[in-house]
N, CA and C atoms of all chains as a GROMACS GRO file, in nm:
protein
  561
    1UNK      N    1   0.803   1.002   1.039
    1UNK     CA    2   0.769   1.062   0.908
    1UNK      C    3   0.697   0.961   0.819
    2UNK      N    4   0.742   0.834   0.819
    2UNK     CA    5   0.674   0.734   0.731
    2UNK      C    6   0.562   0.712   0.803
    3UNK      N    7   0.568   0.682   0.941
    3UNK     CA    8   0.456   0.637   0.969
    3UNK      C    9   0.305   0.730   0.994
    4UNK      N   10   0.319   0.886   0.932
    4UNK     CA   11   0.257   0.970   0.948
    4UNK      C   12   0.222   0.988   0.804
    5UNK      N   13   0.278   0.925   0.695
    5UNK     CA   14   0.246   0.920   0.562
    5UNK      C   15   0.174   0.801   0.537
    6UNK      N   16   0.216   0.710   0.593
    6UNK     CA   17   0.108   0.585   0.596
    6UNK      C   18  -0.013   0.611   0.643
    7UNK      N   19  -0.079   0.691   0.782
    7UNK     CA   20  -0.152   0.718   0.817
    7UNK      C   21  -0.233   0.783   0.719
    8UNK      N   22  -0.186   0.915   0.675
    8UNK     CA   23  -0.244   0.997   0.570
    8UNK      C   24  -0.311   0.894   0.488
    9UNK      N   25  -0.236   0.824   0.412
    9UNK     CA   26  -0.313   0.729   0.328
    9UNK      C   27  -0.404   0.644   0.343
   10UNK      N   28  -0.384   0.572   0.467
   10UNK     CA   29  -0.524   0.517   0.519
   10UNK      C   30  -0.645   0.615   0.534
   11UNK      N   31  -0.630   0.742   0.623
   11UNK     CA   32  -0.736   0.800   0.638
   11UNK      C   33  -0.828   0.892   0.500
   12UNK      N   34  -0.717   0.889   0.412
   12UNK     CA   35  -0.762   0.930   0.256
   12UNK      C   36  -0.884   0.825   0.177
   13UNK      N   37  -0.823   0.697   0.227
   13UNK     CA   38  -0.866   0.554   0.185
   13UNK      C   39  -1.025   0.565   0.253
   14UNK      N   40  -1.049   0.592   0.396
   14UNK     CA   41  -1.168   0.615   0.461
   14UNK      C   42  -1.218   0.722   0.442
   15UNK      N   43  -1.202   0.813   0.377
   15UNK     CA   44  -1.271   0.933   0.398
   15UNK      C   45  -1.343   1.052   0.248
   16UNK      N   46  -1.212   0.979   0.179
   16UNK     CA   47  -1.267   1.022   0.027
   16UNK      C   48  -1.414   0.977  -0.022
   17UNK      N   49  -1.460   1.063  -0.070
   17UNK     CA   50  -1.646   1.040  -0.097
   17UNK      C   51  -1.695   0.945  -0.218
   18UNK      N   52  -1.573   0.920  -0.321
   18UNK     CA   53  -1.595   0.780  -0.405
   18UNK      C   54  -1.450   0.722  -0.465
   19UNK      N   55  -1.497   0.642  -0.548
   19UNK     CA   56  -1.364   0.550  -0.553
   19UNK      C   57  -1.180   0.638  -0.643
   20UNK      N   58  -1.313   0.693  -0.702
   20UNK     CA   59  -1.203   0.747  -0.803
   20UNK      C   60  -1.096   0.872  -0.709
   21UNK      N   61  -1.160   0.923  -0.613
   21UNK     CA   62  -1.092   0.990  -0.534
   21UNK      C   63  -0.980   0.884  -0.408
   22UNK      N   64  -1.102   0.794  -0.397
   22UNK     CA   65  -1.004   0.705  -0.289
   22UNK      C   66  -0.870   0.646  -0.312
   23UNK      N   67  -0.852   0.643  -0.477
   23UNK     CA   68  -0.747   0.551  -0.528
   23UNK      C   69  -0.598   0.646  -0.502
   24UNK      N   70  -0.601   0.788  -0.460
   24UNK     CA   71  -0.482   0.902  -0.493
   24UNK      C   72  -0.457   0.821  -0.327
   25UNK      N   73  -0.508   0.771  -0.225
   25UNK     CA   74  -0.432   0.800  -0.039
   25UNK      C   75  -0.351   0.681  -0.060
   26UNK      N   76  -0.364   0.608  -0.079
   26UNK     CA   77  -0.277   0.454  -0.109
   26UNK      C   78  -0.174   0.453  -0.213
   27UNK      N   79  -0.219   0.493  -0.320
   27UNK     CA   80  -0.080   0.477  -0.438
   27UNK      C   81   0.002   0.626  -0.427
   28UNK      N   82  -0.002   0.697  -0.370
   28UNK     CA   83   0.014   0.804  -0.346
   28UNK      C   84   0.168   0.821  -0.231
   29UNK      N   85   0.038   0.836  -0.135
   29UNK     CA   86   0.064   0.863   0.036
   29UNK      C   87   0.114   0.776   0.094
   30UNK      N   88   0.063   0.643   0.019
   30UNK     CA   89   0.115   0.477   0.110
   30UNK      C   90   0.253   0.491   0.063
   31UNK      N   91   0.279   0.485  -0.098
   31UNK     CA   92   0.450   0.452  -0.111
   31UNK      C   93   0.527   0.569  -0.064
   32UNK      N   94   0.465   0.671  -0.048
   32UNK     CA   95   0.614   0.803  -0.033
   32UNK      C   96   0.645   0.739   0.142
   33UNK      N   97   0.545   0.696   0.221
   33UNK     CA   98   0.549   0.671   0.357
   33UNK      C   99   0.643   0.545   0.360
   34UNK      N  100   0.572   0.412   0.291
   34UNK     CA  101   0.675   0.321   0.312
   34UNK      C  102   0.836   0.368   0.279
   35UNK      N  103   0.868   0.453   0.102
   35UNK     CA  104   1.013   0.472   0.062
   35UNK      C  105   1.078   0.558   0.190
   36UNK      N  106   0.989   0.661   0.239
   36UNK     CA  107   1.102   0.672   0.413
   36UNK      C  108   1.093   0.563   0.509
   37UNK      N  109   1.022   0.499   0.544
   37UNK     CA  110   1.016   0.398   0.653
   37UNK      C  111   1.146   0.273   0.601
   38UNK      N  112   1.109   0.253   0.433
   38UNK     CA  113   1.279   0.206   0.434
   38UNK      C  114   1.362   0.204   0.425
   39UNK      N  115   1.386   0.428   0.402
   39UNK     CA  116   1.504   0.436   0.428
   39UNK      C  117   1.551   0.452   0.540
   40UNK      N  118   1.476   0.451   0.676
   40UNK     CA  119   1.472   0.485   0.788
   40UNK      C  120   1.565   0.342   0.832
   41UNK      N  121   1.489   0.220   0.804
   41UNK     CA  122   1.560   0.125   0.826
   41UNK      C  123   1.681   0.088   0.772
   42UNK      N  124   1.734   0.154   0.639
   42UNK     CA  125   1.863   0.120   0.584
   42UNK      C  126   1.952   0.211   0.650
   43UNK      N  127   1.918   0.320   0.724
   43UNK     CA  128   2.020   0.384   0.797
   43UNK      C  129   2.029   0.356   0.921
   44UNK      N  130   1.929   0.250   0.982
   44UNK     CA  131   1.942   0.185   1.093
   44UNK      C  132   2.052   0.092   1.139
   45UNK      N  133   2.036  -0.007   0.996
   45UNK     CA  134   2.105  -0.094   0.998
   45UNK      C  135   2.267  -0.041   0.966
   46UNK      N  136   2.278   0.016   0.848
   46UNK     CA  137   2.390   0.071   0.842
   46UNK      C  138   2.476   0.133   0.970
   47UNK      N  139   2.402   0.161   1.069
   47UNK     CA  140   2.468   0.233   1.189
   47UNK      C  141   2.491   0.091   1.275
   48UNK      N  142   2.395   0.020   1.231
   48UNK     CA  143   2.380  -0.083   1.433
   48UNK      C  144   2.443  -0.222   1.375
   49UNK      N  145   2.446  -0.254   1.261
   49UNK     CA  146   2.455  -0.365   1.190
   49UNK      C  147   2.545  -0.381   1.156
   50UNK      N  148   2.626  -0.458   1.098
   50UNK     CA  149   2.750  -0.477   1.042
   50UNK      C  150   2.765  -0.405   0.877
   51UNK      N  151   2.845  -0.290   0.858
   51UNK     CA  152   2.860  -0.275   0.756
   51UNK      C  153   2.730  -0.205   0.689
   52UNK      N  154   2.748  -0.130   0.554
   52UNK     CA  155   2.639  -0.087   0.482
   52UNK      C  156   2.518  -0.196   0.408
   53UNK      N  157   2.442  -0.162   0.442
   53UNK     CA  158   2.267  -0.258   0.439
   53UNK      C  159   2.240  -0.186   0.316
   54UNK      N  160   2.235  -0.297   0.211
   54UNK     CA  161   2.198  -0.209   0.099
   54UNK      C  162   2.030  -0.284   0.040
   55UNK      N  163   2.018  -0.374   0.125
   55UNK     CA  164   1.908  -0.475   0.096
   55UNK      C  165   1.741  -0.416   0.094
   56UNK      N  166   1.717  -0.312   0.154
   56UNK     CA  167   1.572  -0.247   0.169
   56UNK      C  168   1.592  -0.173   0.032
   57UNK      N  169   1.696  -0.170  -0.051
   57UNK     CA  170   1.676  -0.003  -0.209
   57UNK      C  171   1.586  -0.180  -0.298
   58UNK      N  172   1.573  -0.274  -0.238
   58UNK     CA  173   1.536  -0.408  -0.291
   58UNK      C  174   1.385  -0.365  -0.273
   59UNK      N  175   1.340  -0.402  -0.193
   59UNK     CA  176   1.210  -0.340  -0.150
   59UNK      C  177   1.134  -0.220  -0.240
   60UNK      N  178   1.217  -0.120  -0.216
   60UNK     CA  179   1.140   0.023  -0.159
   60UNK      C  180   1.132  -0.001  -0.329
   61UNK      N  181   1.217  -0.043  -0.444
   61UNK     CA  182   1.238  -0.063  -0.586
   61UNK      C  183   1.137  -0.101  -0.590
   62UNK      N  184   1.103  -0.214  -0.523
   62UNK     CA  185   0.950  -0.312  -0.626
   62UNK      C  186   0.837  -0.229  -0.554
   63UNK      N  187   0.862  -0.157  -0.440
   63UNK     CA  188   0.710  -0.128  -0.440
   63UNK      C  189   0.717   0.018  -0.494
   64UNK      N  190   0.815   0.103  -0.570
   64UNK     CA  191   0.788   0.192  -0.632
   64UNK      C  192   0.761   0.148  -0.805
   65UNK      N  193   0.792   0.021  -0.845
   65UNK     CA  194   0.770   0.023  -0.973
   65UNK      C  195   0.650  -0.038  -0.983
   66UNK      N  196   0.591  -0.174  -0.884
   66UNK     CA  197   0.447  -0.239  -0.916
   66UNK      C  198   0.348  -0.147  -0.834
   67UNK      N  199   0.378  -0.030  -0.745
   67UNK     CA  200   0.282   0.054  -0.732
   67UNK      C  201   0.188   0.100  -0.810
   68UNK      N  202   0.251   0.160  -0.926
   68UNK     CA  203   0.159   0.253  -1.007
   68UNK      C  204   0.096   0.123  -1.104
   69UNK      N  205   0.164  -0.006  -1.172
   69UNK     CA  206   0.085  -0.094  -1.206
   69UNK      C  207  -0.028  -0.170  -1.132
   70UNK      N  208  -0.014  -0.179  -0.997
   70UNK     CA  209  -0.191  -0.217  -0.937
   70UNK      C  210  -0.271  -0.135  -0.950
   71UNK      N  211  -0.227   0.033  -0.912
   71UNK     CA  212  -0.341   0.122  -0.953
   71UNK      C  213  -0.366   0.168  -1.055
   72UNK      N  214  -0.314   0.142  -1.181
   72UNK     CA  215  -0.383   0.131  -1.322
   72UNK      C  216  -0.472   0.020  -1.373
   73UNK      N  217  -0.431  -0.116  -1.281
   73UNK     CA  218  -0.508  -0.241  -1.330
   73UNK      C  219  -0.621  -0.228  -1.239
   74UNK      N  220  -0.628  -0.137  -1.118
   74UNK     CA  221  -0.747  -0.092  -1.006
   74UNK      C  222  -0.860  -0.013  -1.099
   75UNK      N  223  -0.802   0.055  -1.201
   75UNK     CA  224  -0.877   0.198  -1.231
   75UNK      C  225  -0.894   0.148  -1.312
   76UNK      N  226  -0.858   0.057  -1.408
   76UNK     CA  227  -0.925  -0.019  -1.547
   76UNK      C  228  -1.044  -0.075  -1.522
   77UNK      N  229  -1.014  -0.182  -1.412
   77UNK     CA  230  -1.139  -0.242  -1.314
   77UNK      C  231  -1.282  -0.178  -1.317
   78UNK      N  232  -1.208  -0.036  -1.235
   78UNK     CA  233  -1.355   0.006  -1.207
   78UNK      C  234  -1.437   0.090  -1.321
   79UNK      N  235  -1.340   0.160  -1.357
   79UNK     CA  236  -1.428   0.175  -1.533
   79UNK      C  237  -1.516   0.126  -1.597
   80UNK      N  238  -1.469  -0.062  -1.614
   80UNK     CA  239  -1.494  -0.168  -1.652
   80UNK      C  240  -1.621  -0.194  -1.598
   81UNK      N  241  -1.656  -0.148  -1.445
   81UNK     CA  242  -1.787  -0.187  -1.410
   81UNK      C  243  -1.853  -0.059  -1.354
   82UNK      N  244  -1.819  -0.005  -1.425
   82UNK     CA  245  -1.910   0.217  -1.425
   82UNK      C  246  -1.935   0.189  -1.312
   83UNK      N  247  -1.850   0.205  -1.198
   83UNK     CA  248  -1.821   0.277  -1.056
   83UNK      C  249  -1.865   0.409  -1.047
   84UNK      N  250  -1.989   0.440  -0.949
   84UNK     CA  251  -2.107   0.579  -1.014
   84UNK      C  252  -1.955   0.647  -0.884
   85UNK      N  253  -1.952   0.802  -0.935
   85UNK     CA  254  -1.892   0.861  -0.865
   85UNK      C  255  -1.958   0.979  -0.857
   86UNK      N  256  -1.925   1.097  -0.729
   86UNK     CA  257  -2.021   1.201  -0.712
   86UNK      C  258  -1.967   1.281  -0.829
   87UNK      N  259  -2.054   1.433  -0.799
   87UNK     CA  260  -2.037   1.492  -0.944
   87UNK      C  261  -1.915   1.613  -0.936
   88UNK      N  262  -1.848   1.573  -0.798
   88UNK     CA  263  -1.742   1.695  -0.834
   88UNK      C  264  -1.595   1.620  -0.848
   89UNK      N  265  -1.626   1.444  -0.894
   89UNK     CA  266  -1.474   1.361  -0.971
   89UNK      C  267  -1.478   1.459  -1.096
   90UNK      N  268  -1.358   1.551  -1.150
   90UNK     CA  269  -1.346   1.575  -1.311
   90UNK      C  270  -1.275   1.468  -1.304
   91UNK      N  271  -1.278   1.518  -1.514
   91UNK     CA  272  -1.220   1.411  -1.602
   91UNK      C  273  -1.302   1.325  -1.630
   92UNK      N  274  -1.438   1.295  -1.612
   92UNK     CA  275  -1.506   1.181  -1.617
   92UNK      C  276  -1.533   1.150  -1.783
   93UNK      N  277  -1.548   1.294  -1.864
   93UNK     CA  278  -1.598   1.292  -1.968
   93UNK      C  279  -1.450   1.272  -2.071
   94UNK      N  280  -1.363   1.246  -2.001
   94UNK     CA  281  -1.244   1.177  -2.090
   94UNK      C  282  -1.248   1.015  -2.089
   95UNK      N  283  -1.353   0.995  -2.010
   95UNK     CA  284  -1.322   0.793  -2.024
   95UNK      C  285  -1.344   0.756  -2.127
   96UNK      N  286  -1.291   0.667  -2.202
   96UNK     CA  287  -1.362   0.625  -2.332
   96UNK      C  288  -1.404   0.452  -2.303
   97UNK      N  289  -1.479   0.442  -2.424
   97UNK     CA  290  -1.523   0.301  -2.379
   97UNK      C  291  -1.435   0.181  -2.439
   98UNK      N  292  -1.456   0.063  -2.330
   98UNK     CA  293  -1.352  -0.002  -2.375
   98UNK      C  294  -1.420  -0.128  -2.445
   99UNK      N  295   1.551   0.654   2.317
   99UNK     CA  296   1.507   0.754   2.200
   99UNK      C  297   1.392   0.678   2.099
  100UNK      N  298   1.474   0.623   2.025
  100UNK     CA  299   1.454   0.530   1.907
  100UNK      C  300   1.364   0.463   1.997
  101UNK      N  301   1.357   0.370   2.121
  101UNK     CA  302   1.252   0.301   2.076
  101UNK      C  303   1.127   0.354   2.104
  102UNK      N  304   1.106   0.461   2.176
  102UNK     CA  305   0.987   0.538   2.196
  102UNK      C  306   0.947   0.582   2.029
  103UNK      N  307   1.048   0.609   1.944
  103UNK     CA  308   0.963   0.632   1.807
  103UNK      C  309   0.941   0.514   1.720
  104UNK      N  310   0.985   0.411   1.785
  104UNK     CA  311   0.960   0.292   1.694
  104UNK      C  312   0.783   0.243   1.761
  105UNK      N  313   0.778   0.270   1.877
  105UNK     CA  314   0.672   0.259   1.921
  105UNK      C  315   0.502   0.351   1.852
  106UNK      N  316   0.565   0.476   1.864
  106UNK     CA  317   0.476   0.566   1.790
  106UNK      C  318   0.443   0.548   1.673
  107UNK      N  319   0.539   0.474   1.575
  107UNK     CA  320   0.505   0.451   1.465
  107UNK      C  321   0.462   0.329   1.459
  108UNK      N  322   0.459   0.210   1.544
  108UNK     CA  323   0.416   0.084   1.549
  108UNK      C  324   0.200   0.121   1.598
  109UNK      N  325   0.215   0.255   1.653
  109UNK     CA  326   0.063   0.200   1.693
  109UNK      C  327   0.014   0.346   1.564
  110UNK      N  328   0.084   0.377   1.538
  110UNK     CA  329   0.007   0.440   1.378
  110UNK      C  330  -0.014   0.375   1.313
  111UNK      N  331   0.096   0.284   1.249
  111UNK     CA  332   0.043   0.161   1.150
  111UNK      C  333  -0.035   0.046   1.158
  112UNK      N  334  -0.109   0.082   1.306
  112UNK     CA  335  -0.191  -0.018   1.365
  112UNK      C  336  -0.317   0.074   1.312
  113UNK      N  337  -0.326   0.217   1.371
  113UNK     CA  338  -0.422   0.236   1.307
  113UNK      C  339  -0.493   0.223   1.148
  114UNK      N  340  -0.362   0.269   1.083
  114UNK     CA  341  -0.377   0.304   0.986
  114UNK      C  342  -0.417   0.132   0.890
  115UNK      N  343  -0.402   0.027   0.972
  115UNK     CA  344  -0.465  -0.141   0.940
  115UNK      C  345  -0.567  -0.129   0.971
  116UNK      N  346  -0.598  -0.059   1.067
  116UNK     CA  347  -0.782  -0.092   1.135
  116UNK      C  348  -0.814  -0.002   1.078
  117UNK      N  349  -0.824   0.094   0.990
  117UNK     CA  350  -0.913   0.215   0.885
  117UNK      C  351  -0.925   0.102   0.778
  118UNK      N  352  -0.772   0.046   0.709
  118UNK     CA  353  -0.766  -0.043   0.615
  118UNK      C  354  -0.908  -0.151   0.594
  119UNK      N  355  -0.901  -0.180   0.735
  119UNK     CA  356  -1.002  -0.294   0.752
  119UNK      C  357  -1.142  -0.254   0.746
  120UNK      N  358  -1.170  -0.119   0.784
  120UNK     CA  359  -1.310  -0.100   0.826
  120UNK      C  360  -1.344  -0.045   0.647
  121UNK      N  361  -1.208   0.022   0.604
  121UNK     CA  362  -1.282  -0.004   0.446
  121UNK      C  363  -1.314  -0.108   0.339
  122UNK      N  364  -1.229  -0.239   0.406
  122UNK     CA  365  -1.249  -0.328   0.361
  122UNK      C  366  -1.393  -0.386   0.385
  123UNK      N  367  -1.473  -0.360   0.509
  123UNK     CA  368  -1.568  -0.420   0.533
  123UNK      C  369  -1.685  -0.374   0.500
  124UNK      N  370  -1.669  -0.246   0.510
  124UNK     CA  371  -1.795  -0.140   0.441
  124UNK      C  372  -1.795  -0.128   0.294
  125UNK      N  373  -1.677  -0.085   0.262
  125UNK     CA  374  -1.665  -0.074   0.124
  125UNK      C  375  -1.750  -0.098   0.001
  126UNK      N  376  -1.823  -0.019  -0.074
  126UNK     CA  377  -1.946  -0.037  -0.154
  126UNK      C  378  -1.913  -0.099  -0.268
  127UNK      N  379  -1.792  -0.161  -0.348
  127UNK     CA  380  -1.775  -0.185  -0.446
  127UNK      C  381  -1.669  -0.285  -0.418
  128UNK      N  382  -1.666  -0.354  -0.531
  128UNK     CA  383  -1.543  -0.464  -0.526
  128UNK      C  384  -1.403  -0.426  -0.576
  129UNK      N  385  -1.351  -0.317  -0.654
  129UNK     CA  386  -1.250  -0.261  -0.644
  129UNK      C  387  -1.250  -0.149  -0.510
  130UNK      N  388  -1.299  -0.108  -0.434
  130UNK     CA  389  -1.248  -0.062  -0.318
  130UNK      C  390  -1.199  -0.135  -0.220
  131UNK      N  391  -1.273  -0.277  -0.182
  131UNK     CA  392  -1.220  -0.424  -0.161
  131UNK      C  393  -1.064  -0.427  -0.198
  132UNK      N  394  -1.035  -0.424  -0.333
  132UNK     CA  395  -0.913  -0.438  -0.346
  132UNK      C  396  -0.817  -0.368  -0.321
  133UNK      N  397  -0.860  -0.230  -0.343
  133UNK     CA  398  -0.766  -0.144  -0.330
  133UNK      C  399  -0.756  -0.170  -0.148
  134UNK      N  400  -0.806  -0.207  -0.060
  134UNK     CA  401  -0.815  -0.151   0.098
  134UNK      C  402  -0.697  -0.332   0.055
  135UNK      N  403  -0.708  -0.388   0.044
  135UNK     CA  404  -0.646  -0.504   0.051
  135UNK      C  405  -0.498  -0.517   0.000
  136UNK      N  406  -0.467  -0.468  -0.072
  136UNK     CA  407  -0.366  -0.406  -0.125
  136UNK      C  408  -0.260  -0.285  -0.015
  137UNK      N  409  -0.362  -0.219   0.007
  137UNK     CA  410  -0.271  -0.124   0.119
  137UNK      C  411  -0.221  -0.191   0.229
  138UNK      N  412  -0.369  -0.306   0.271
  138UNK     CA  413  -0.275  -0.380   0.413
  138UNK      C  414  -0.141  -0.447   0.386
  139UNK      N  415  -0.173  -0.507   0.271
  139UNK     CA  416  -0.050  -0.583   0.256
  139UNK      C  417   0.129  -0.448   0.282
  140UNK      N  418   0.099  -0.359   0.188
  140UNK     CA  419   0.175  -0.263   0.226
  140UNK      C  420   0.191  -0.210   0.318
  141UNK      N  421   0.119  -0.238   0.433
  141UNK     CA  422   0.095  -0.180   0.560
  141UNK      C  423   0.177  -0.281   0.668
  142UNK      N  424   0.153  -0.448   0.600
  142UNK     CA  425   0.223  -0.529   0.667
  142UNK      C  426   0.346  -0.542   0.617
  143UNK      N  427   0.412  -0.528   0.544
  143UNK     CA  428   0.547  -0.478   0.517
  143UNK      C  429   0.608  -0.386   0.604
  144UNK      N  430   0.507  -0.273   0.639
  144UNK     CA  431   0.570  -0.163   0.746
  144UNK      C  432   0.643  -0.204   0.850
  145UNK      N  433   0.480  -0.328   0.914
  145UNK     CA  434   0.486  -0.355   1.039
  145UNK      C  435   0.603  -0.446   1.047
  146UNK      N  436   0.638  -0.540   0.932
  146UNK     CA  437   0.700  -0.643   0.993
  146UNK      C  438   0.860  -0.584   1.002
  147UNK      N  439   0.961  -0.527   0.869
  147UNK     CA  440   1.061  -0.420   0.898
  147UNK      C  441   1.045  -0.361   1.001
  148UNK      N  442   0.945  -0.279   1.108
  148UNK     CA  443   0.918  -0.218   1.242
  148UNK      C  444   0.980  -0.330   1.311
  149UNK      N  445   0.928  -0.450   1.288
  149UNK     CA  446   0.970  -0.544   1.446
  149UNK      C  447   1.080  -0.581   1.439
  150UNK      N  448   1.156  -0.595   1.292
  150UNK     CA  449   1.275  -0.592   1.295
  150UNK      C  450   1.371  -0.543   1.312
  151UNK      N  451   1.338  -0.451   1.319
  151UNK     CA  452   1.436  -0.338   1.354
  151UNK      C  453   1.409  -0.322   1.544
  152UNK      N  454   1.292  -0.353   1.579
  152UNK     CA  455   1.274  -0.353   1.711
  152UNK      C  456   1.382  -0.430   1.780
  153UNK      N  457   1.366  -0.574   1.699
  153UNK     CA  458   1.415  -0.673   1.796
  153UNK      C  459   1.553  -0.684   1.733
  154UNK      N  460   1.589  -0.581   1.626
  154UNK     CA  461   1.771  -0.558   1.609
  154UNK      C  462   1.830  -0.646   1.545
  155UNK      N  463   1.703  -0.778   1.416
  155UNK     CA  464   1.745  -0.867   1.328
  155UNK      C  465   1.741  -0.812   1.199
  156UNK      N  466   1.802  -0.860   1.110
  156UNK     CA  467   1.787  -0.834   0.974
  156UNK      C  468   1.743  -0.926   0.880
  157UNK      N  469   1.664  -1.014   1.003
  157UNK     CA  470   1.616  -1.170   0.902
  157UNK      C  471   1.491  -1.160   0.824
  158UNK      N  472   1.409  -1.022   0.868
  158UNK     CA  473   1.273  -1.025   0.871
  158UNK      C  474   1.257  -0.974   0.688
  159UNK      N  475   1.372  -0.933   0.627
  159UNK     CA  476   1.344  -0.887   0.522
  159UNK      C  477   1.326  -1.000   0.372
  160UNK      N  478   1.367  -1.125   0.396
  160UNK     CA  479   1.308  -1.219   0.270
  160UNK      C  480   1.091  -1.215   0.284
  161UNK      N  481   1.088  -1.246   0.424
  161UNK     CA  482   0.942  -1.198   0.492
  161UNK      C  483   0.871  -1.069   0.393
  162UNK      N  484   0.956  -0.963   0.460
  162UNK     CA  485   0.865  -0.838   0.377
  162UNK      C  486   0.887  -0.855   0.229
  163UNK      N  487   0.977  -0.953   0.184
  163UNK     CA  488   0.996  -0.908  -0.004
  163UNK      C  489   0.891  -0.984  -0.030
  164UNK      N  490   0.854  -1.121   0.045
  164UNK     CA  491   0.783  -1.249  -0.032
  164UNK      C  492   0.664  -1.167  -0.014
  165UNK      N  493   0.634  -1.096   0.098
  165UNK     CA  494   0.467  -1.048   0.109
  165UNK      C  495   0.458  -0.902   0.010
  166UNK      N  496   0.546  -0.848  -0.052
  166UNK     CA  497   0.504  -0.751  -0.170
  166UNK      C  498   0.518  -0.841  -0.288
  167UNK      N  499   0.570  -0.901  -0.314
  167UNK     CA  500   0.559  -0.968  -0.420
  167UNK      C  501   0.412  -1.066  -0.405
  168UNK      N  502   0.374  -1.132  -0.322
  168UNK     CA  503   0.246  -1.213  -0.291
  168UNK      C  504   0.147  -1.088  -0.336
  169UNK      N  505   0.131  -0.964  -0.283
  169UNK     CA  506   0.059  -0.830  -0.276
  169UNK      C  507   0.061  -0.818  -0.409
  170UNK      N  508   0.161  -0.786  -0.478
  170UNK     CA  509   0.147  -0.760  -0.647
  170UNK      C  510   0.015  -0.838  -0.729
  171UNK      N  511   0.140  -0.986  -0.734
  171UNK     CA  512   0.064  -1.089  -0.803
  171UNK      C  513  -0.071  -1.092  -0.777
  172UNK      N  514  -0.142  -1.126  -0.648
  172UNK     CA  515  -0.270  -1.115  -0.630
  172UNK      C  516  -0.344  -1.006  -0.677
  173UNK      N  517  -0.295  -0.908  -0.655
  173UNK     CA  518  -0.388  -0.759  -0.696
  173UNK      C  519  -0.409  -0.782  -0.878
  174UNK      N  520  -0.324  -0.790  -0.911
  174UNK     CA  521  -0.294  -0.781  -1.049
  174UNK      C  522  -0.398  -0.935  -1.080
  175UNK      N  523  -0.382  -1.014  -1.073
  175UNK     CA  524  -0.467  -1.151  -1.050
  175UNK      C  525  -0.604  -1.074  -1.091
  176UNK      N  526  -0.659  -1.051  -0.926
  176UNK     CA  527  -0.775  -0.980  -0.913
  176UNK      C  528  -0.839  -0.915  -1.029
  177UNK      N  529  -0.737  -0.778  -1.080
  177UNK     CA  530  -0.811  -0.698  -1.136
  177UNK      C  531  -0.823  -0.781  -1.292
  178UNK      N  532  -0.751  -0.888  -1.326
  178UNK     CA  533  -0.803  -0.942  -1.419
  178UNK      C  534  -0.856  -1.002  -1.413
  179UNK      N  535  -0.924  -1.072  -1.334
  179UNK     CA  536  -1.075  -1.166  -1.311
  179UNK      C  537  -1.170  -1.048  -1.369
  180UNK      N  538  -1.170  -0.925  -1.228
  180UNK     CA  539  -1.267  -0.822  -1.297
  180UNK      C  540  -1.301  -0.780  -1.435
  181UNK      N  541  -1.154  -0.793  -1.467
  181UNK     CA  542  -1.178  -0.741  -1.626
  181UNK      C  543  -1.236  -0.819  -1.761
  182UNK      N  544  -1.175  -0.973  -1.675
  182UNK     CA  545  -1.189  -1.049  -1.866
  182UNK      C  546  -1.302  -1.186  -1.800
  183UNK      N  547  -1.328  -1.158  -1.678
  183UNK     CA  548  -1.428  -1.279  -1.592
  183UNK      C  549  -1.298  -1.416  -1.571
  184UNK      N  550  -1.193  -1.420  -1.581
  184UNK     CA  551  -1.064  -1.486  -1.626
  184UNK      C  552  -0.976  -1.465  -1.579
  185UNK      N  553  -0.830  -1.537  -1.530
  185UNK     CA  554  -0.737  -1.488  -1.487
  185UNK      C  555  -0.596  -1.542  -1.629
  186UNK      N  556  -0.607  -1.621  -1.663
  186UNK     CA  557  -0.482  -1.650  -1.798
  186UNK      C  558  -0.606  -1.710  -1.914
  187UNK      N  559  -0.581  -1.631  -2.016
  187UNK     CA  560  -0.692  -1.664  -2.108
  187UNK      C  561  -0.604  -1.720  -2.250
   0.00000   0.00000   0.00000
């Protein structure tokens, strides 16, 4: 399951037609894939390992909270340097200048 | 069982590094650069929890924390060079 959500996101990453579309397969698709892949592993361990593994809610935490902060400091970026996008990105006429 | 799906998911997240990469290399802009750079790192997090769990240790996880945290800082780094030509101003 994770590793079929990771996929999704890569192939979103290759295939979307400009940036502003490319940025939804990664911040998206990448974390919902990794947060099962580590819960996949905390119920691994919990079964094979000694005792309850509570060490991956460590993880799956930071990459659900600095997720959405790289792809806001991504999308400021490209704003910043009028990244031409095709003409069926909406919302374009909400950017304001910075 | 398990390891036939640890397998399946070990050569997805292989692919899903080599798309990473080929957008890294084509990639028309320097925030798409980042963003494809950013995912590997999240991608190598996958892989390395995968081998750990392969090979049935639980050592591999200071590994995956130091490389999302390395992944953060840098990205975040990055996009402020882009922004202010600067990284601490």
């Amino acid at each position: 399951m994770g590793g079929v959500l990771v996929l999704v996101g890569s192939i979103g990453l290759v295939k979307m037609p400009d940036f502003f579309m490319r940025l939804h397969g990664p911040t998206k698709a990448t974390t919902l894939g990794m947060a099962c892949l580590l819960f996949a592993a905390m119920a691994h361990y919990s079964q094979y390992g000694d005792g309850l593994s509570l060490k991956e809610i460590l993880i799956s935490l930071f990459l659900l909270i600095t997720a959405p902060i790289s792809g806001y400091m991504l999308i400021k970026s490209a704003i910043h340097h009028r990244i031409d996008s095709t003409d069926k990105t909406t919302g374009k006429d909400k950017i304001e200048e910075d | 069982m398990l390891d036939t799906i640890i397998l399946i998911v070990f050569a997805m997240i292989g692919l899903a590094l080599l798309l990473n990469l080929w957008r890294l290399v084509v990639g028309p802009s320097v925030p798409d650069r980042i963003l494809a750079l950013d995912t590997m790192y999240i991608n190598t997090i996958a892989l390395i929890i995968l081998y750990g769990m392969n090979m049935g240790t639980s050592l591999y996880f200071e590994a995956a924390l130091l490389i999302a945290l390395l992944g953060f800082v840098s990205t975040v780094a990055v996009c402020k060079y882009l922004l202010r030509g600067d990284i601490i101003e």
